[in-house]
N, CA, C and O atoms as a GROMACS GRO file, in nm:
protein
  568
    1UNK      N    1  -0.418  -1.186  -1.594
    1UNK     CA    2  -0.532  -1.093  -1.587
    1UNK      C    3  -0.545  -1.042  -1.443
    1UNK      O    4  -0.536  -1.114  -1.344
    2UNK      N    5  -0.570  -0.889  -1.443
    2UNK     CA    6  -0.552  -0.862  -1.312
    2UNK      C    7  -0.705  -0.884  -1.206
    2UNK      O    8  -0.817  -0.865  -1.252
    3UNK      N    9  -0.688  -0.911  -1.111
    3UNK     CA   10  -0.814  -0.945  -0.980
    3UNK      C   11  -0.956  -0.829  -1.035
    3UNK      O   12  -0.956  -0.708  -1.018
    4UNK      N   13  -1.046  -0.898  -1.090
    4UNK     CA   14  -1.179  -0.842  -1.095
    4UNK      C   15  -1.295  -0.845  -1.022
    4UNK      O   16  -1.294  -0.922  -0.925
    5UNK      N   17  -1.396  -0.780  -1.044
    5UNK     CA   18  -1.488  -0.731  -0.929
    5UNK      C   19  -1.578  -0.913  -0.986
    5UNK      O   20  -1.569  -0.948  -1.104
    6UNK      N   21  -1.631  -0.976  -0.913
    6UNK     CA   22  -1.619  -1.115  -0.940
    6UNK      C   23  -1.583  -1.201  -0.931
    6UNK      O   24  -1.644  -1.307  -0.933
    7UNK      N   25  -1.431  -1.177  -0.915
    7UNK     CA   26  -1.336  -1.298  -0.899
    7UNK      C   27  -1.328  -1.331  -0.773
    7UNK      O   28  -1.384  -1.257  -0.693
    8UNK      N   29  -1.267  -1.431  -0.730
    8UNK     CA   30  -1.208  -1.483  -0.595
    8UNK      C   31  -1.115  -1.428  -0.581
    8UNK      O   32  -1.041  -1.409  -0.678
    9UNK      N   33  -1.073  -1.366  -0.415
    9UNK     CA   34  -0.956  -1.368  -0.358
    9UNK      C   35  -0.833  -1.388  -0.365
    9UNK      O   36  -0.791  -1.400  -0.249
   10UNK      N   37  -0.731  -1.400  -0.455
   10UNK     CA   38  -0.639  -1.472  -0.498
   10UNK      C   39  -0.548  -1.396  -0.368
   10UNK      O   40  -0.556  -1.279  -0.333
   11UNK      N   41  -0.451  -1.517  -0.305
   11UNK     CA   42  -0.368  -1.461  -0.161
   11UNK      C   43  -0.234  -1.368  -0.234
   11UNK      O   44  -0.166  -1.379  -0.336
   12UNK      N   45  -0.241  -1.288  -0.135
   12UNK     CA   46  -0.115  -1.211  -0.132
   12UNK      C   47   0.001  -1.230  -0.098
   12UNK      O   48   0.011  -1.203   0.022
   13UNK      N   49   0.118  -1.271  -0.151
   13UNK     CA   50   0.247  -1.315  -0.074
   13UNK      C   51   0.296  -1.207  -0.068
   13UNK      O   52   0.270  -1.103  -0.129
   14UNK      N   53   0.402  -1.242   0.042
   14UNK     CA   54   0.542  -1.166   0.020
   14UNK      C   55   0.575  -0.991   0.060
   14UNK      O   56   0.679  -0.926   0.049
   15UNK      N   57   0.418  -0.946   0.116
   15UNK     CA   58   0.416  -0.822   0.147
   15UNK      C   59   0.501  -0.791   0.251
   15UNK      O   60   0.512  -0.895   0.315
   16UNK      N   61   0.565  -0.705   0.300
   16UNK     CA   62   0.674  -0.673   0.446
   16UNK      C   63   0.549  -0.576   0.548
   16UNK      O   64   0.487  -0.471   0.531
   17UNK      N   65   0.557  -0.662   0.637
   17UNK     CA   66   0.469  -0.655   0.746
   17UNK      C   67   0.532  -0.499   0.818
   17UNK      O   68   0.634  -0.502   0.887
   18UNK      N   69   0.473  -0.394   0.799
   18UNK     CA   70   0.459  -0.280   0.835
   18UNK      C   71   0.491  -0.238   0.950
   18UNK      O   72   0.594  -0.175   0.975
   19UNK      N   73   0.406  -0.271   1.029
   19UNK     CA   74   0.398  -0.253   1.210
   19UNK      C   75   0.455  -0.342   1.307
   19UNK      O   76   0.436  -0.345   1.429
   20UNK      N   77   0.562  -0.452   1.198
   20UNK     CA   78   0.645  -0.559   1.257
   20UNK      C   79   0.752  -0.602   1.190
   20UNK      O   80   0.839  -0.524   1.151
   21UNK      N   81   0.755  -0.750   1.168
   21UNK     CA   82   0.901  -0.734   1.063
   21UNK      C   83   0.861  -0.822   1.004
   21UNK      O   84   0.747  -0.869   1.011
   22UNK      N   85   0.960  -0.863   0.930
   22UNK     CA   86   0.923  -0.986   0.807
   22UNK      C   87   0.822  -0.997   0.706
   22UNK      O   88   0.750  -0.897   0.706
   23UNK      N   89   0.792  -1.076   0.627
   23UNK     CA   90   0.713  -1.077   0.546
   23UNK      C   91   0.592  -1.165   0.617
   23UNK      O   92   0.604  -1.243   0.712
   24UNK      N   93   0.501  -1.138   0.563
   24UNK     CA   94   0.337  -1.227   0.534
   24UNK      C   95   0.258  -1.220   0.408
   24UNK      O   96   0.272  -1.144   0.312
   25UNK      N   97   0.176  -1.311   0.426
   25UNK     CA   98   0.094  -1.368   0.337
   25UNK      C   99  -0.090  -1.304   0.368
   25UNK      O  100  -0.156  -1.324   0.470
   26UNK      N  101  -0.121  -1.249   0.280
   26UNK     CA  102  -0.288  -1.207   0.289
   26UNK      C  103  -0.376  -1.270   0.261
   26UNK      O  104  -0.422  -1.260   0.147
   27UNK      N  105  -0.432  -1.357   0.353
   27UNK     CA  106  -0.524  -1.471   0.308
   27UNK      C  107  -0.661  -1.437   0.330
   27UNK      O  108  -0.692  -1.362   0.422
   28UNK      N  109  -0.752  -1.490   0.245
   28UNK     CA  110  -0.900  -1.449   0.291
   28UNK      C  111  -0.939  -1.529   0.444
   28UNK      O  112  -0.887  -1.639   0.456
   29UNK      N  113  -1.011  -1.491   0.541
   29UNK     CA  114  -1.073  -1.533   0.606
   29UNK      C  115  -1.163  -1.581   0.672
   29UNK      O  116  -1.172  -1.622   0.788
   30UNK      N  117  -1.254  -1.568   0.558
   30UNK     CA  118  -1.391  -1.529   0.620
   30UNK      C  119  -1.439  -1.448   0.649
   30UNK      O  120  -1.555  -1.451   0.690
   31UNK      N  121  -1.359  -1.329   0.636
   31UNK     CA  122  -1.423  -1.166   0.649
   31UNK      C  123  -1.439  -1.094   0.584
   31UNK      O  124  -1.404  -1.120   0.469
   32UNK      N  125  -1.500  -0.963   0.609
   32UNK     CA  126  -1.531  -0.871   0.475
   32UNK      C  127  -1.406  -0.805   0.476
   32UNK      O  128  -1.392  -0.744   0.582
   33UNK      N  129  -1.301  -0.793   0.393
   33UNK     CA  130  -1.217  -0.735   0.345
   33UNK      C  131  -1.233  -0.611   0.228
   33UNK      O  132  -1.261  -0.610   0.108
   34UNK      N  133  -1.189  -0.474   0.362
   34UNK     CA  134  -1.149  -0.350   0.287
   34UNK      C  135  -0.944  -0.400   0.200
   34UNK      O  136  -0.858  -0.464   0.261
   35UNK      N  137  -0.932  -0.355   0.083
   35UNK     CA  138  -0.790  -0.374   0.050
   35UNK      C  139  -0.752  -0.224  -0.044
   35UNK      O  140  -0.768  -0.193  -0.162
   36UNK      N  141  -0.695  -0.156   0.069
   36UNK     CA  142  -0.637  -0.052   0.036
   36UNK      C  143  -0.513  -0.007  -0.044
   36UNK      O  144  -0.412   0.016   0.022
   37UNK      N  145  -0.508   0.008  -0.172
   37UNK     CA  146  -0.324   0.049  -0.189
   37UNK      C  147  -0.352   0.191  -0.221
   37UNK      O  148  -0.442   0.247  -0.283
   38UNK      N  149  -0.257   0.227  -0.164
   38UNK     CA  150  -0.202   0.379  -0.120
   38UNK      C  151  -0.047   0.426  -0.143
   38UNK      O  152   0.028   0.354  -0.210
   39UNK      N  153   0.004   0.559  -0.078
   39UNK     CA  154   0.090   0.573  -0.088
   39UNK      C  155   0.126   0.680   0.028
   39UNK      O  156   0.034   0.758   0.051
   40UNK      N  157   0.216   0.694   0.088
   40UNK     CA  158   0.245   0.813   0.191
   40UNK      C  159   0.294   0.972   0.105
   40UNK      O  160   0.279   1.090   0.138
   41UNK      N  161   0.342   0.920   0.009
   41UNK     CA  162   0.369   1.020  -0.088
   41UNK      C  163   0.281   1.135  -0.152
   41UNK      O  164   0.297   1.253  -0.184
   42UNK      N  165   0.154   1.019  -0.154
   42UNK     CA  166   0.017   1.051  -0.248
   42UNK      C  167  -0.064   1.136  -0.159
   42UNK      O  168  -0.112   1.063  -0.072
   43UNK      N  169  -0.105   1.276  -0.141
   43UNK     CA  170  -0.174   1.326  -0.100
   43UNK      C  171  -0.332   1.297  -0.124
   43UNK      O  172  -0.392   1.284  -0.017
   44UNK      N  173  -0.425   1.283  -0.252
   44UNK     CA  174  -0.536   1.209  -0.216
   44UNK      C  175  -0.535   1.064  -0.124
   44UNK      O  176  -0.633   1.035  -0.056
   45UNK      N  177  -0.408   0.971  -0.130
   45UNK     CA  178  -0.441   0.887  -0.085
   45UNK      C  179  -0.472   0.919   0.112
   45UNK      O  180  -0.509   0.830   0.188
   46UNK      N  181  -0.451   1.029   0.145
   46UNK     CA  182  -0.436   1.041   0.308
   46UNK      C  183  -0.594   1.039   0.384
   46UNK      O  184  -0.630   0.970   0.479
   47UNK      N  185  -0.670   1.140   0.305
   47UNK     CA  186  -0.762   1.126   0.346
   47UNK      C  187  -0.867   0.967   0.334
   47UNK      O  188  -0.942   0.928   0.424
   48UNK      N  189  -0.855   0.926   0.257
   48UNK     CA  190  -0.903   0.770   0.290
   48UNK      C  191  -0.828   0.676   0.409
   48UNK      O  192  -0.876   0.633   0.514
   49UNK      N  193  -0.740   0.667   0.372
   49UNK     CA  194  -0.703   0.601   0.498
   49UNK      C  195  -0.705   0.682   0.671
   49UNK      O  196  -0.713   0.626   0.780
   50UNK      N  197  -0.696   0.838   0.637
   50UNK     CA  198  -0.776   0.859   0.792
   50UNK      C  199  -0.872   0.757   0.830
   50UNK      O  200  -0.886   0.676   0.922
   51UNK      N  201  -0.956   0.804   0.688
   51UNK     CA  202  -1.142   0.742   0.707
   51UNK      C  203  -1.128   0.578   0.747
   51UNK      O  204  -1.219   0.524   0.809
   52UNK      N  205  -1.025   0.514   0.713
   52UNK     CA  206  -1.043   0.374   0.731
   52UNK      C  207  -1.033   0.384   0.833
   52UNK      O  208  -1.140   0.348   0.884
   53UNK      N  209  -0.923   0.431   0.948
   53UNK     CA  210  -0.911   0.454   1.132
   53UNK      C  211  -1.033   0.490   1.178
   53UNK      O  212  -1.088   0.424   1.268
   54UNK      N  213  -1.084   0.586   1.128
   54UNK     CA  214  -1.246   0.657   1.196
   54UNK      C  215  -1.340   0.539   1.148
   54UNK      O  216  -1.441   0.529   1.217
   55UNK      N  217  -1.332   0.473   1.075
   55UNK     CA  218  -1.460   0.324   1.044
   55UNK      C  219  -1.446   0.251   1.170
   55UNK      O  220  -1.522   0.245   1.266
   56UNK      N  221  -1.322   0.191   1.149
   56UNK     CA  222  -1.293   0.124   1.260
   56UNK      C  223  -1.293   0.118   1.356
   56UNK      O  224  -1.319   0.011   1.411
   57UNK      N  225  -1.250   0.272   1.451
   57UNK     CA  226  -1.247   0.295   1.541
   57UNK      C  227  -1.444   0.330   1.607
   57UNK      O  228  -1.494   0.285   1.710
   58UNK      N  229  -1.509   0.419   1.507
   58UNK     CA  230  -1.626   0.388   1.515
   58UNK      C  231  -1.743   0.232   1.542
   58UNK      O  232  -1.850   0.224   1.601
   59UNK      N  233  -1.664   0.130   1.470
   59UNK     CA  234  -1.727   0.034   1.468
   59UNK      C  235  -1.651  -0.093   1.499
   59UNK      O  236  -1.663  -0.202   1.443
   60UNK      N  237  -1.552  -0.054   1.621
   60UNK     CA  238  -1.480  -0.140   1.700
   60UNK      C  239  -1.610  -0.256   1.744
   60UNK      O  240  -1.611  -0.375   1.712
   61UNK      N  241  -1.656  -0.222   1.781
   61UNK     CA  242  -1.769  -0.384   1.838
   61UNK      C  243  -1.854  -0.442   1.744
   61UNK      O  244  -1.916  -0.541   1.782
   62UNK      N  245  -1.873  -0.405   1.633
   62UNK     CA  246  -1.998  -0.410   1.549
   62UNK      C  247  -1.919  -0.485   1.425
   62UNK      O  248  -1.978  -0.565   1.353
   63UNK      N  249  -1.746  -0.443   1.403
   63UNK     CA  250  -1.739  -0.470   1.275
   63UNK      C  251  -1.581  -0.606   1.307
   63UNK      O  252  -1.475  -0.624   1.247
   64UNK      N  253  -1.634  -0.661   1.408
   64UNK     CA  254  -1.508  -0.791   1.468
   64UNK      C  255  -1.524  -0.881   1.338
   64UNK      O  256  -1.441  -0.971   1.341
   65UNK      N  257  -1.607  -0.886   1.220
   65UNK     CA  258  -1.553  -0.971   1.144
   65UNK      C  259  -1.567  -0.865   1.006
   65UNK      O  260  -1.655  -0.870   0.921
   66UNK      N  261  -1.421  -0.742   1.016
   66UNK     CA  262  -1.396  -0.652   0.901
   66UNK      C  263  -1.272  -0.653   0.925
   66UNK      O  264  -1.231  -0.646   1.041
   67UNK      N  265  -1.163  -0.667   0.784
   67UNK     CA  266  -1.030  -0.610   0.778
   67UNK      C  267  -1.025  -0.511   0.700
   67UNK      O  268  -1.094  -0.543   0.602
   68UNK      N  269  -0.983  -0.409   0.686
   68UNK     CA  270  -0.930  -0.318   0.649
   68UNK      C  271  -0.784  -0.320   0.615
   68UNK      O  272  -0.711  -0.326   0.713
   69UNK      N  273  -0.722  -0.315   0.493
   69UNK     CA  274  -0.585  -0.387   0.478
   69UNK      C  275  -0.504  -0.254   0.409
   69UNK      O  276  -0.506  -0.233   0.288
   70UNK      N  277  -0.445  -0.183   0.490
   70UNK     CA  278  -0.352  -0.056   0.353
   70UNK      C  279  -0.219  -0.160   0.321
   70UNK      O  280  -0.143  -0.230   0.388
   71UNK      N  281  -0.244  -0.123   0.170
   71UNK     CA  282  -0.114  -0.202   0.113
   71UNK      C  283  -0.011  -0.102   0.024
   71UNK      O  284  -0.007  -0.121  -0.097
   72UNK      N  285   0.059  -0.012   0.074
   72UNK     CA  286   0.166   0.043   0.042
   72UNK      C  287   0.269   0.029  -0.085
   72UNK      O  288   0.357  -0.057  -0.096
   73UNK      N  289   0.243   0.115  -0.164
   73UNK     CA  290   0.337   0.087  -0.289
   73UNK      C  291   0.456   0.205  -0.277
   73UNK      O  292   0.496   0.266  -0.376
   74UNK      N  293   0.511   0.230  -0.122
   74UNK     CA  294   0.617   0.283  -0.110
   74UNK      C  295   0.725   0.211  -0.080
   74UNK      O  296   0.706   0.101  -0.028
   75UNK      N  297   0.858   0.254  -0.107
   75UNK     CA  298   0.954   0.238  -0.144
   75UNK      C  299   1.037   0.055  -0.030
   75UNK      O  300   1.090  -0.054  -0.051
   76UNK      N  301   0.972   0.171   0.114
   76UNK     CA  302   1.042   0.090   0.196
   76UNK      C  303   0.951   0.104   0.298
   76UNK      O  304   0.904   0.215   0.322
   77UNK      N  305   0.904  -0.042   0.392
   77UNK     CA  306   0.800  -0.067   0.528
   77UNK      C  307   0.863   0.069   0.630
   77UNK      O  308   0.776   0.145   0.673
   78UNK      N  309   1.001   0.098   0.665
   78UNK     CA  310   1.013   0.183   0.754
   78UNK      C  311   0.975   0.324   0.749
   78UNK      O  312   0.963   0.388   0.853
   79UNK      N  313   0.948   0.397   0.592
   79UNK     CA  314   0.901   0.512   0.577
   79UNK      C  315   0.732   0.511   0.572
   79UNK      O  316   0.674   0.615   0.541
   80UNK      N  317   0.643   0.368   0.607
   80UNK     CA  318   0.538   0.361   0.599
   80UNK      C  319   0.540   0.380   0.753
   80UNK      O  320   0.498   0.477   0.817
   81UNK      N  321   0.587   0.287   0.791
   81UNK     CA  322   0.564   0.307   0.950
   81UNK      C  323   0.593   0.432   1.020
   81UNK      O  324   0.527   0.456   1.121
   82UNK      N  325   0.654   0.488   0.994
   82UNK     CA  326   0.677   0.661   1.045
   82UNK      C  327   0.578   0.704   0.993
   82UNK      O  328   0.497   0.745   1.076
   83UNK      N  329   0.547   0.714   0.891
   83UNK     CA  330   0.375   0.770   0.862
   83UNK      C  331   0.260   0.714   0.917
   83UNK      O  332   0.168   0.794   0.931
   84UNK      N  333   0.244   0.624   0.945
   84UNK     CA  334   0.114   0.576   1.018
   84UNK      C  335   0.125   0.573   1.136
   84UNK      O  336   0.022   0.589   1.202
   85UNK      N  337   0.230   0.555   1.190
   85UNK     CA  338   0.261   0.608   1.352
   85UNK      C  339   0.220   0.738   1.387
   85UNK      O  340   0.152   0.763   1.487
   86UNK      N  341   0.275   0.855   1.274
   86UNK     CA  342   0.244   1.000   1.316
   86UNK      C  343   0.126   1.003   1.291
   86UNK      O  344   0.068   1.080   1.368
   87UNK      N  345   0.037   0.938   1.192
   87UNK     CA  346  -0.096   1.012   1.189
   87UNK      C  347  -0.162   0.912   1.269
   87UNK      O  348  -0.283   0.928   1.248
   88UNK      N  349  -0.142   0.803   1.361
   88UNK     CA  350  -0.219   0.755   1.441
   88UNK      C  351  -0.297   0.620   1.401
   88UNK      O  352  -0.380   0.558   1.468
   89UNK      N  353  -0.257   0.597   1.299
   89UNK     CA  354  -0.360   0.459   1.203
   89UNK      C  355  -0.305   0.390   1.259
   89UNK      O  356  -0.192   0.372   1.214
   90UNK      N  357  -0.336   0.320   1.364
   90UNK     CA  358  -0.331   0.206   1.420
   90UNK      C  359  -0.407   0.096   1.421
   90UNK      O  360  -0.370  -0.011   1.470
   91UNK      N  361  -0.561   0.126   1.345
   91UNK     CA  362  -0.643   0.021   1.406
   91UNK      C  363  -0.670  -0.070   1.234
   91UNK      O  364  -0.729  -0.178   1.236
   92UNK      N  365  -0.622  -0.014   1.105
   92UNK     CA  366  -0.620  -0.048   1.003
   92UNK      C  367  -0.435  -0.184   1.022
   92UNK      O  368  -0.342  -0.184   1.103
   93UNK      N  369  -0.467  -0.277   0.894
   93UNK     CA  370  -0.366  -0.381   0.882
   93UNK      C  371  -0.272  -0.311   0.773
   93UNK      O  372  -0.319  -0.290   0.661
   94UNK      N  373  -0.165  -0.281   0.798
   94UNK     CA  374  -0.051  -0.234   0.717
   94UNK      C  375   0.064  -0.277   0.673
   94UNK      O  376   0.149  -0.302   0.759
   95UNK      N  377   0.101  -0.299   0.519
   95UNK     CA  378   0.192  -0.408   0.483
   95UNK      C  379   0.266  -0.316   0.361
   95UNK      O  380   0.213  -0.209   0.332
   96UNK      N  381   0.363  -0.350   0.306
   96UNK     CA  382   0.401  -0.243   0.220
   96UNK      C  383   0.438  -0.344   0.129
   96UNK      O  384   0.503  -0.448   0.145
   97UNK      N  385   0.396  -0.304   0.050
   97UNK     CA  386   0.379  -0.452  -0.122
   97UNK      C  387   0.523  -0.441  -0.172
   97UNK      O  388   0.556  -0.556  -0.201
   98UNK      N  389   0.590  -0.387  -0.188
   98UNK     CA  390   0.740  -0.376  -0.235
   98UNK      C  391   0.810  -0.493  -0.380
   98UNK      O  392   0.818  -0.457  -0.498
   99UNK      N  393   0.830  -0.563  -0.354
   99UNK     CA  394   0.881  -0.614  -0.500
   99UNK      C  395   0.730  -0.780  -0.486
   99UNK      O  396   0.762  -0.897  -0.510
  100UNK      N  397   0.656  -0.758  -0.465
  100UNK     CA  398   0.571  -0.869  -0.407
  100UNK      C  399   0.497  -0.927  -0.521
  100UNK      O  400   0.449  -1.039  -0.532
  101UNK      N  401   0.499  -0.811  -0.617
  101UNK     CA  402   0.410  -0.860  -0.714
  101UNK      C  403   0.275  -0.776  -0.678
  101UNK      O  404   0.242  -0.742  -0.791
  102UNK      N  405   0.185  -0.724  -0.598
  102UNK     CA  406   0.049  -0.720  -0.594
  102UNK      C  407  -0.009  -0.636  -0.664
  102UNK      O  408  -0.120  -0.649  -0.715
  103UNK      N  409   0.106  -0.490  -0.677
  103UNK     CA  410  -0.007  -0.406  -0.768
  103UNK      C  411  -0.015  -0.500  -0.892
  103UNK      O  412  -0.117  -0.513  -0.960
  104UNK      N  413   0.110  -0.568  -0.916
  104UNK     CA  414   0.053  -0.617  -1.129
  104UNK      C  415  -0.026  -0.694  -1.103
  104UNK      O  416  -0.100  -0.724  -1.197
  105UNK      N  417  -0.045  -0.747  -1.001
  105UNK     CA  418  -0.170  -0.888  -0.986
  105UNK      C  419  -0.323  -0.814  -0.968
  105UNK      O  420  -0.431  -0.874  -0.965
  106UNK      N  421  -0.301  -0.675  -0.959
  106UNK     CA  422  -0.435  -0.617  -0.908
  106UNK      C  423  -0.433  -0.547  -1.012
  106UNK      O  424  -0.552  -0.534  -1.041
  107UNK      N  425  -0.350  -0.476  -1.113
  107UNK     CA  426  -0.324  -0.400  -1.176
  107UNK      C  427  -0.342  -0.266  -1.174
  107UNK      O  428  -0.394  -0.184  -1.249
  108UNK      N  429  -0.280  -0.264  -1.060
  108UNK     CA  430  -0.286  -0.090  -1.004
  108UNK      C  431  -0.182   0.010  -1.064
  108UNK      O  432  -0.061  -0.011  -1.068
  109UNK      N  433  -0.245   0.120  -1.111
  109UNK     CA  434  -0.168   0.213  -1.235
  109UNK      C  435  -0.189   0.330  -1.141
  109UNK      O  436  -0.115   0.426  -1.165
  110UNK      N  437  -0.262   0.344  -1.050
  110UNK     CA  438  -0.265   0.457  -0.961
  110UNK      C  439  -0.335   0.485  -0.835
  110UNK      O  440  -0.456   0.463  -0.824
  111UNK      N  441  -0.260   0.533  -0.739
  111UNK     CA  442  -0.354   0.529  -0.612
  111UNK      C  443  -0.402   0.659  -0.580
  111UNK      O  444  -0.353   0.763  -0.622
  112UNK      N  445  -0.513   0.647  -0.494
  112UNK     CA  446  -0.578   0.542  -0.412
  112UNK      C  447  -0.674   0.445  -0.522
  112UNK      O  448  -0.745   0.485  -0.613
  113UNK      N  449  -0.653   0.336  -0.487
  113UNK     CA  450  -0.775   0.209  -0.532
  113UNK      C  451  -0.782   0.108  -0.450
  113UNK      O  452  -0.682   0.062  -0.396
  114UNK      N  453  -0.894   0.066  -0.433
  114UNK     CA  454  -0.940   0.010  -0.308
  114UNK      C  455  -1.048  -0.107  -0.417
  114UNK      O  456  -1.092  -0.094  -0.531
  115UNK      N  457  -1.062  -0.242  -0.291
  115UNK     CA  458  -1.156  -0.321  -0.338
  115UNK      C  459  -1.247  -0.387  -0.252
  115UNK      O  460  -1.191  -0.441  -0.157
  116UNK      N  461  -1.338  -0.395  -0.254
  116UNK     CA  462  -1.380  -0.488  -0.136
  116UNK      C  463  -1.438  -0.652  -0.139
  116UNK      O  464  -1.507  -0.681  -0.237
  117UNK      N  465  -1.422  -0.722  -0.069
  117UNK     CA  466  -1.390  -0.847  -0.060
  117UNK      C  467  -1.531  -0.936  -0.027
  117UNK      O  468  -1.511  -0.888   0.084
  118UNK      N  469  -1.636  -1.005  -0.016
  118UNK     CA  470  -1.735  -1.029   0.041
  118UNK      C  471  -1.674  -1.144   0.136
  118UNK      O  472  -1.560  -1.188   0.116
  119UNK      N  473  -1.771  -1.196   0.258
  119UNK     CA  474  -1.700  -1.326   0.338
  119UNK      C  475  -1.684  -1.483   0.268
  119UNK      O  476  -1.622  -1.581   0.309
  120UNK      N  477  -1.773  -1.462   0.134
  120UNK     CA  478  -1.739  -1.544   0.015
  120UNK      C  479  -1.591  -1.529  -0.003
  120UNK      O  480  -1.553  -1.646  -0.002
  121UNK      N  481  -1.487  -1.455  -0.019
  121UNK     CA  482  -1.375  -1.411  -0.068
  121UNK      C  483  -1.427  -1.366  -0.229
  121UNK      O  484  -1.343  -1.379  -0.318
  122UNK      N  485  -1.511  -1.335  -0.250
  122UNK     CA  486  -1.560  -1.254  -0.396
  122UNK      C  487  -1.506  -1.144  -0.371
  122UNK      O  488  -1.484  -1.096  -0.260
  123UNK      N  489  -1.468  -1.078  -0.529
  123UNK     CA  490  -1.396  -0.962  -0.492
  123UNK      C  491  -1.572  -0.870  -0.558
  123UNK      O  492  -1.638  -0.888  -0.660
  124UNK      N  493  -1.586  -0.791  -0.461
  124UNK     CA  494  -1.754  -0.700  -0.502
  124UNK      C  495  -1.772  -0.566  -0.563
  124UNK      O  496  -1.871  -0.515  -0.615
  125UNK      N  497  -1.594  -0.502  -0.534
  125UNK     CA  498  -1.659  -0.382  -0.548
  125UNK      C  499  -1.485  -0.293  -0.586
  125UNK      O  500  -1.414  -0.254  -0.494
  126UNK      N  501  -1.456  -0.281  -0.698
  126UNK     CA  502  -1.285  -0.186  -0.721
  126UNK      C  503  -1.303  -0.043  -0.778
  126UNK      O  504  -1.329  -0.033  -0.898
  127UNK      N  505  -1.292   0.065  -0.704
  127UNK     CA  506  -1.241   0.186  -0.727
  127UNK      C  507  -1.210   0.283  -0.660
  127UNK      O  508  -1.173   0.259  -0.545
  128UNK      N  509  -1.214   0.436  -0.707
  128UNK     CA  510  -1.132   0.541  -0.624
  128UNK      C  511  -1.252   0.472  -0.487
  128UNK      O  512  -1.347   0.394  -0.486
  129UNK      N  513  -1.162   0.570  -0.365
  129UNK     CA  514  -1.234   0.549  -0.216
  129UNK      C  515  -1.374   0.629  -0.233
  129UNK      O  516  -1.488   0.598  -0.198
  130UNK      N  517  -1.317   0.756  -0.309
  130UNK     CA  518  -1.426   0.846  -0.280
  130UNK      C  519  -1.515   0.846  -0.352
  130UNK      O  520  -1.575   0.952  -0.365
  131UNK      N  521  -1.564   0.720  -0.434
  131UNK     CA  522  -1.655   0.703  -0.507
  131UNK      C  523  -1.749   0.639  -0.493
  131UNK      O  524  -1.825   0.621  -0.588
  132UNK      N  525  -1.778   0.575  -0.351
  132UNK     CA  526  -1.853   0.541  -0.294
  132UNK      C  527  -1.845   0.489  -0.108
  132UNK      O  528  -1.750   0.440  -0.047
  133UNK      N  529  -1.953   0.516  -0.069
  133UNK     CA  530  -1.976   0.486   0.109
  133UNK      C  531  -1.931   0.332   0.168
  133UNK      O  532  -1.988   0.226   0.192
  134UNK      N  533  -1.787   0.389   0.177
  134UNK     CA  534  -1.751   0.220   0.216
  134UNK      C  535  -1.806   0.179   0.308
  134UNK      O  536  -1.862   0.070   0.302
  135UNK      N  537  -1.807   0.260   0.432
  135UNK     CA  538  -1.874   0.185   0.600
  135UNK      C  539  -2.068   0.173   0.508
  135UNK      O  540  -2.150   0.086   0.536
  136UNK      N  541  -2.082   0.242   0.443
  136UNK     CA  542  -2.251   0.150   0.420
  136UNK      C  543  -2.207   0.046   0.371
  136UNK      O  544  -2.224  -0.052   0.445
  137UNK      N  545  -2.126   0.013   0.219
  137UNK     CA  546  -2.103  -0.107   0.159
  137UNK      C  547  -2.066  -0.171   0.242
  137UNK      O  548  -2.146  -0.263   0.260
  138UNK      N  549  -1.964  -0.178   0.326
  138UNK     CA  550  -1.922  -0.269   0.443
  138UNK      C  551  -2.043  -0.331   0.542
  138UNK      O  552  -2.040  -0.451   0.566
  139UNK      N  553  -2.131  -0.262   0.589
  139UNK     CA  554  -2.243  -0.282   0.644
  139UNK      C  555  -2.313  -0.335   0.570
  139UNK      O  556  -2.371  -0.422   0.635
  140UNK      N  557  -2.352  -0.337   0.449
  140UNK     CA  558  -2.400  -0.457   0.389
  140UNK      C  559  -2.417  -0.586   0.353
  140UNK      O  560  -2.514  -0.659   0.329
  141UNK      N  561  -2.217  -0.604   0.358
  141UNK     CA  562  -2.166  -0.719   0.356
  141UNK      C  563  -2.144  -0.805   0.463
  141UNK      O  564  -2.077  -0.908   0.453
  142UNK      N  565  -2.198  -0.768   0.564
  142UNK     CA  566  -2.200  -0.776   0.691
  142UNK      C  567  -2.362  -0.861   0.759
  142UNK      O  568  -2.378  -0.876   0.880
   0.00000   0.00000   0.00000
């Protein structure tokens, strides 16, 4: 059954670490977790993940216990990283899910879908970006 708004956190293996090498593991932390899957391909998906850089970058001091996680259902980490390099997303966590398993564990049929995480590791909140004010919801959870 795939991760519901309710459920716990279940960790992420096996994603290929984006902005570095090798694989990692997505563990809850204790923080409010944004979890982004996207695509570089996907033209709705661009404008959300701008918005995740402008959250962040907006609320660099205020939001030290928020991740923001884009999780990539493209092909290969090196055509992610040329895209987030050019458009500047640096301050979001970027991993590219590749044979990892996560969309079937999340059951993602199309991006953008996003979820958010409480510091419980409850999962609170799954759908399009633009369907609701993440930096308020985030500020809530906060």
């Amino acid at each position: 059954m795939p991760q519901q708004v309710g459920d716990k956190f279940v960790n992420i293996s096996k994603v290929a670490v984006v902005m570095g090498s090798g694989e990692a593991s997505i563990e809850h932390d204790g923080k409010v977790m944004l979890i982004d899957f996207w695509a570089t391909w996907c033209p709705p998906c661009q404008k959300p993940m701008a918005h995740n850089q402008e959250m962040l970058v907006k609320n660099e001091g205020k939001w030290a216990n928020v991740r923001i996680i884009g999780l990539s259902i493209d092909d290969d980490a090196p055509t992610v990283k040329a895209h987030v390099e050019s458009k500047g997303w640096t301050k979001p966590e970027h991993y590219q899910v590749g044979n990892s398993g996560a969309s079937d564990s999340w059951g993602i049929s199309g991006v953008p879908h996003c979820a958010l995480v409480n510091k419980a590791g409850e999962i609170v909140w799954r759908g399009h970006p633009a369907s609701v004010d993440l930096e308020a919801e985030i500020n809530k959870l906060l």
